[in-house]
N, CA and C atoms as an extended XYZ file, in Angstrom:
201
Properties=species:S:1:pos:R:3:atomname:S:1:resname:S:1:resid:I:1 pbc="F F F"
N        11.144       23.583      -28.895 N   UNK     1
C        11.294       24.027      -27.520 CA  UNK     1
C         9.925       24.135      -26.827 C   UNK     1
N         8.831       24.601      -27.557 N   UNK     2
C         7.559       24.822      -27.010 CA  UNK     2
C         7.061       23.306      -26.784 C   UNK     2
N         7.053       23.098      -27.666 N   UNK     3
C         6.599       21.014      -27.812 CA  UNK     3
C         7.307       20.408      -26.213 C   UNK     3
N         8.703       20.714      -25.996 N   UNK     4
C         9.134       20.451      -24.801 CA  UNK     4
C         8.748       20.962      -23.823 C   UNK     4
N         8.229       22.069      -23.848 N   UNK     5
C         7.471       22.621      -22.694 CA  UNK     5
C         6.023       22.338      -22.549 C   UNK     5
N         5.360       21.774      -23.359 N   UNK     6
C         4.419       22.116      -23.094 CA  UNK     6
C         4.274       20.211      -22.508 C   UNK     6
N         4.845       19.434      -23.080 N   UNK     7
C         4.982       17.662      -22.345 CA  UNK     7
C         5.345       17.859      -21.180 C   UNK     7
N         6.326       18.811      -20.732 N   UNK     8
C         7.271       18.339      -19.609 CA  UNK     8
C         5.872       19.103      -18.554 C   UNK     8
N         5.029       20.013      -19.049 N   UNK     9
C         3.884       20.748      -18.096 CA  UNK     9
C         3.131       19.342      -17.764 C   UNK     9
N         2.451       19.192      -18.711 N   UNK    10
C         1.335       17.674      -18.675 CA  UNK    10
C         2.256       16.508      -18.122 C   UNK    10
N         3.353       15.948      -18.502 N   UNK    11
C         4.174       15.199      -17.290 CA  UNK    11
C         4.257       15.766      -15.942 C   UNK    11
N         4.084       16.813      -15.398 N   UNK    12
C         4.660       17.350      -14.056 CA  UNK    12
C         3.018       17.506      -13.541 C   UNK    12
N         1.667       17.964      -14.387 N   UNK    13
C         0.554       17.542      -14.033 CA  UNK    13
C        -0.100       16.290      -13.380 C   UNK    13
N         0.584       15.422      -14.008 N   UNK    14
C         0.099       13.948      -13.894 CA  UNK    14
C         0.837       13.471      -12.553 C   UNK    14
N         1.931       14.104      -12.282 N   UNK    15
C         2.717       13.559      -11.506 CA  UNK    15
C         2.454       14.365       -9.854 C   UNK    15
N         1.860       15.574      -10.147 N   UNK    16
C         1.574       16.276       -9.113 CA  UNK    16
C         0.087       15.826       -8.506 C   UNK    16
N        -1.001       15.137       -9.105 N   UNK    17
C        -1.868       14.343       -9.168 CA  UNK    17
C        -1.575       13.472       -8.184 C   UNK    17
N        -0.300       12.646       -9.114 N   UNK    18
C        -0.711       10.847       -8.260 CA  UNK    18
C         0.108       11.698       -6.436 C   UNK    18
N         0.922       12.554       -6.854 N   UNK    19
C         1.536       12.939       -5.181 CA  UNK    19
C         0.521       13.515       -4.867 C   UNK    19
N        -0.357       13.855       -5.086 N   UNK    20
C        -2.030       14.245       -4.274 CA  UNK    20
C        -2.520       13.153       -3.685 C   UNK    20
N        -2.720       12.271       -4.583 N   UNK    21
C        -3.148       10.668       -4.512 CA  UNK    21
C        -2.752        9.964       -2.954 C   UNK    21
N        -1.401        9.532       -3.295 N   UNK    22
C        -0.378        9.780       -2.444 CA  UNK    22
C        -0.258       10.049       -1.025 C   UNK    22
N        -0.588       11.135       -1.169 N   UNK    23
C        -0.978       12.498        0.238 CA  UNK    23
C        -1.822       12.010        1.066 C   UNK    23
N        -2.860       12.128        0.347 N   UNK    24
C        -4.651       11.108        0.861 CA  UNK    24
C        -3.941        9.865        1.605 C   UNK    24
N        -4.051        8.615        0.721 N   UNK    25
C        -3.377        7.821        0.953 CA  UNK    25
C        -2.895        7.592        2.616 C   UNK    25
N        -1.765        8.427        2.789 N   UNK    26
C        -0.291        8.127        3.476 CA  UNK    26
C        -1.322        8.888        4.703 C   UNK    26
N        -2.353       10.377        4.575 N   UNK    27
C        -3.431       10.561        5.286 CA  UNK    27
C        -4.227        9.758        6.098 C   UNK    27
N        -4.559        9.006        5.386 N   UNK    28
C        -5.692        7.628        5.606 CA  UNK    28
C        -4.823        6.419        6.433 C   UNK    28
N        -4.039        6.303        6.053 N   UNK    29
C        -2.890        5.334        7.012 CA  UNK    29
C        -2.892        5.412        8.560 C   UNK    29
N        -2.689        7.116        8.850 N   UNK    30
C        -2.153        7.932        9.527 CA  UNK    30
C        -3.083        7.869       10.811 C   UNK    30
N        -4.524        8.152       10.445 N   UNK    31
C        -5.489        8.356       10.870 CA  UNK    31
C        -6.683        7.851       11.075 C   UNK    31
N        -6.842        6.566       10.394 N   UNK    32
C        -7.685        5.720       10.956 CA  UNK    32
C        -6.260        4.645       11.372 C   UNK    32
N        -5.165        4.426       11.723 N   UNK    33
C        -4.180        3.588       12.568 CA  UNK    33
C        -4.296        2.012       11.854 C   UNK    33
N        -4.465        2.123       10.526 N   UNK    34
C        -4.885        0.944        9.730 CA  UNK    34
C        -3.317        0.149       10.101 C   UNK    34
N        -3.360       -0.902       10.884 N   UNK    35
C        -1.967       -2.259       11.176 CA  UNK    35
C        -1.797       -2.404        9.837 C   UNK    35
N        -0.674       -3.008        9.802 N   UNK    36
C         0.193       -3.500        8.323 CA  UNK    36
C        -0.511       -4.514        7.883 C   UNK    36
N        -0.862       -5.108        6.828 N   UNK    37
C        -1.044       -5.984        6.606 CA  UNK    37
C        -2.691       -6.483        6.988 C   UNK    37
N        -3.452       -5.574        7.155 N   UNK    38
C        -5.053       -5.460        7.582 CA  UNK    38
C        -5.884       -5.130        6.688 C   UNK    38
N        -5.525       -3.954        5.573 N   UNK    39
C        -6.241       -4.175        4.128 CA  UNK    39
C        -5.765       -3.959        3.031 C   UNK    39
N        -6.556       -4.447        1.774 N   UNK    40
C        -5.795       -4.151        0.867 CA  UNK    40
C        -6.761       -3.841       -0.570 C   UNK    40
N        -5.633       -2.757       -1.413 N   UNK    41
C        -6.011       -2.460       -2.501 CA  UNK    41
C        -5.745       -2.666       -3.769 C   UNK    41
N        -6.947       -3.730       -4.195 N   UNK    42
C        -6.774       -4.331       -5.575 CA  UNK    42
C        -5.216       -5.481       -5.247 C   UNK    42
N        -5.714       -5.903       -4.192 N   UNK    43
C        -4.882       -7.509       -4.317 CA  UNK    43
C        -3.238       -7.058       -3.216 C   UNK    43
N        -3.324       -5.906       -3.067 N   UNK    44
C        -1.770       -5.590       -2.423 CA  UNK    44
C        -2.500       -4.882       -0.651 C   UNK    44
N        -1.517       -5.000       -0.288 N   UNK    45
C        -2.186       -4.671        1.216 CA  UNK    45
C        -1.148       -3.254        1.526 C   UNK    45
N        -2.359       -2.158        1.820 N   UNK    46
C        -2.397       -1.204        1.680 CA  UNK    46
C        -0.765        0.002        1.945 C   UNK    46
N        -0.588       -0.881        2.725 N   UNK    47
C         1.218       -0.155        2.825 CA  UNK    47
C         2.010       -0.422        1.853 C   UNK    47
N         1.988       -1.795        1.385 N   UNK    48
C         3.666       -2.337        0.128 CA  UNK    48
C         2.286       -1.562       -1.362 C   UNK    48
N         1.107       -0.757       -1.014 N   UNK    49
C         0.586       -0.241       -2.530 CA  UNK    49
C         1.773        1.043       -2.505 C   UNK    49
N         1.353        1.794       -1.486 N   UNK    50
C         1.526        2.831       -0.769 CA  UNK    50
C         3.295        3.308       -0.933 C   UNK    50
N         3.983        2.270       -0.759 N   UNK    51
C         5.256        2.138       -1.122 CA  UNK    51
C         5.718        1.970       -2.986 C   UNK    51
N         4.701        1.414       -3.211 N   UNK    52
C         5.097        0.424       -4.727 CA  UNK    52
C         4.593        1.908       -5.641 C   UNK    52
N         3.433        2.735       -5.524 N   UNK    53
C         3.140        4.190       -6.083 CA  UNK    53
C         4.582        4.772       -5.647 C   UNK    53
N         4.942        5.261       -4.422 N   UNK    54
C         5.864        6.254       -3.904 CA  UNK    54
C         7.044        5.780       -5.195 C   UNK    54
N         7.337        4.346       -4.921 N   UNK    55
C         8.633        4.154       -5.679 CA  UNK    55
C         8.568        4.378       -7.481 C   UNK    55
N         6.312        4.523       -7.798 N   UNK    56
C         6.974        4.972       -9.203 CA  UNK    56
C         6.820        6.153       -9.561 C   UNK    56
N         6.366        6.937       -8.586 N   UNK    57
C         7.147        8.229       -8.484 CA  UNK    57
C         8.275        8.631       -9.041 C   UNK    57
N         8.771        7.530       -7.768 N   UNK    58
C        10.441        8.498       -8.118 CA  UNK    58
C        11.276        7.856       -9.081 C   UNK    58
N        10.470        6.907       -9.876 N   UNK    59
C        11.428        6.563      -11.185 CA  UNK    59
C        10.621        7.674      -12.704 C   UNK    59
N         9.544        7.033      -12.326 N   UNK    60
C         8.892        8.714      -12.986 CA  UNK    60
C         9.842       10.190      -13.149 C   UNK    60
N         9.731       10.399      -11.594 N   UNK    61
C        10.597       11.860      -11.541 CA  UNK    61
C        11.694       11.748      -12.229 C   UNK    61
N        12.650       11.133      -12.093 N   UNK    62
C        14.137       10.608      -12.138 CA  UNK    62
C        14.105       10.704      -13.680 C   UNK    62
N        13.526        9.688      -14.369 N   UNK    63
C        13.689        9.536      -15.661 CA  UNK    63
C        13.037       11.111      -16.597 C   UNK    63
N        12.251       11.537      -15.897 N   UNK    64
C        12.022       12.868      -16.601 CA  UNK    64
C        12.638       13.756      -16.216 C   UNK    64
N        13.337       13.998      -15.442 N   UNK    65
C        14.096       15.457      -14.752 CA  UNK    65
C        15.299       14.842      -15.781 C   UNK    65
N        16.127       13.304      -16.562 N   UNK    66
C        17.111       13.229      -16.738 CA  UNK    66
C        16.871       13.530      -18.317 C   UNK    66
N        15.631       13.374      -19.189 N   UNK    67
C        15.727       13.547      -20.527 CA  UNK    67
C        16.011       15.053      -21.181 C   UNK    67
């Protein structure tokens, strides 16, 4: 039970991180008015990154809230 608690802490760490990440991110979008398709990070242009993190989020979340 402790072993489970103490993964599911360091999983919910890591994950509260990249939604920091995230935050910035979706920040930076917001506020310098960066157009779609104007830059990009590490080969993806900065919105479909922005989307492609969000979505592994929530398979992240999903699959750990279900074990």
């Amino acid at each position: 039970m402790e072993d489970t608690l103490v993964k599911f802490k360091s999983e919910f760490a890591v994950m509260e991180l990249e939604i920091q990440a995230l935050a910035r991110l979706a920040e930076e979008i917001t506020q310098c008015g960066i157009s779609e398709g104007s830059r990009k990070i590490n080969g993806k242009y900065i919105h479909s990154h922005l989307v492609a993190r969000l979505e592994g989020i929530m398979v992240f979340a999903l699959t750990t809230t279900h074990d």
